[in-house]
N, C-alpha and C positions, 0 to 999 in steps of 0.2 A: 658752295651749294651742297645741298645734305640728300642723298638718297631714300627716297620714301621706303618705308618698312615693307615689308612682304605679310602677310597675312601670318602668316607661322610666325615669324619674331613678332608681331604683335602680340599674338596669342602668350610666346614663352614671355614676354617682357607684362602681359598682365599677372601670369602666371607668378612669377618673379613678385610682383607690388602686392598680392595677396598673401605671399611668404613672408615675406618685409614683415605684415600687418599682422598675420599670423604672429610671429615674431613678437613683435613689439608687444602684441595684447598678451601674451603670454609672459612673459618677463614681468611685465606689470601684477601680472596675478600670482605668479610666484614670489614678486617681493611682497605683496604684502602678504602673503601665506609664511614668508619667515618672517616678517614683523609678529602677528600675531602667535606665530610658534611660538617664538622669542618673548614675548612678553609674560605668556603664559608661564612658559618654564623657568622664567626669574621669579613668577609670583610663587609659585609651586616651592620654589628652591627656599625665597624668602619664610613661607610658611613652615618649612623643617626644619631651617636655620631655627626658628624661633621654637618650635618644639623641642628642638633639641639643646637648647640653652636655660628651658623649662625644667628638660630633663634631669641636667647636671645639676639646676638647684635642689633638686629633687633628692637627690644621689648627697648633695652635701649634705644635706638635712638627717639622712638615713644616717649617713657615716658618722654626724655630730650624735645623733641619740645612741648608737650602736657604742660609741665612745665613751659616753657618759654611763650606758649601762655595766660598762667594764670598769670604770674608778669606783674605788672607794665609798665615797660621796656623793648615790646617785641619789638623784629627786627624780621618782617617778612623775611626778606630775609634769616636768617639763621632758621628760624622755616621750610622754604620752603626744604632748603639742608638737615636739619637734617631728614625730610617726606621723602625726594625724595633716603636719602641715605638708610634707614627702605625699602622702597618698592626694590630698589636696593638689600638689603642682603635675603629680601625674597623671590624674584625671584632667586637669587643662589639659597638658599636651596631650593627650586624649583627643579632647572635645576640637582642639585643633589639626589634630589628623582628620579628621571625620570632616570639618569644615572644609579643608583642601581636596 
């Protein structure tokens, strides 16, 4: 046989079921506040990953024309495409910085 509650444990034990719930609702809205963190800052990451792979083409490019204008044997013409193709991938990662 079970002792009936007193009006005060009643009280603390709804007390208590609103905490619980409290709880619960809360937990639920922090995870998906890290999911969406989380998602965001992979896409963020993913997008300067890719600038920055942009960039390095960029950088070979420079380094092959800067190369060529030191040999012997330079052909303006393609030292001009290899600058213009460099300014070209830097303005991408550009326009993909600005995107993010």
């Amino acid at each position: 046989m079970t002792t009936p509650l007193t009006a005060l444990e009643r009280d603390l034990l709804a007390c208590v079921e609103r905490l619980v719930t409290a709880c619960e609702v809360s937990a639920k809205e922090l995870s998906g506040l890290e999911e969406r963190s989380t998602t965001r800052m992979q896409s963020q990451m993913d997008g300067l990953a890719a600038c920055v792979s942009v960039l390095i083409q960029s950088q070979v490019a420079s380094v092959d024309a800067l190369n060529g204008l030191l040999s012997e044997g330079s052909n303006y013409g393609r030292l001009r495409t290899q600058l213009e193709t460099s300014l070209k991938l830097v303005k991408a990662a550009e326009r993909q910085l600005k995107q993010n």
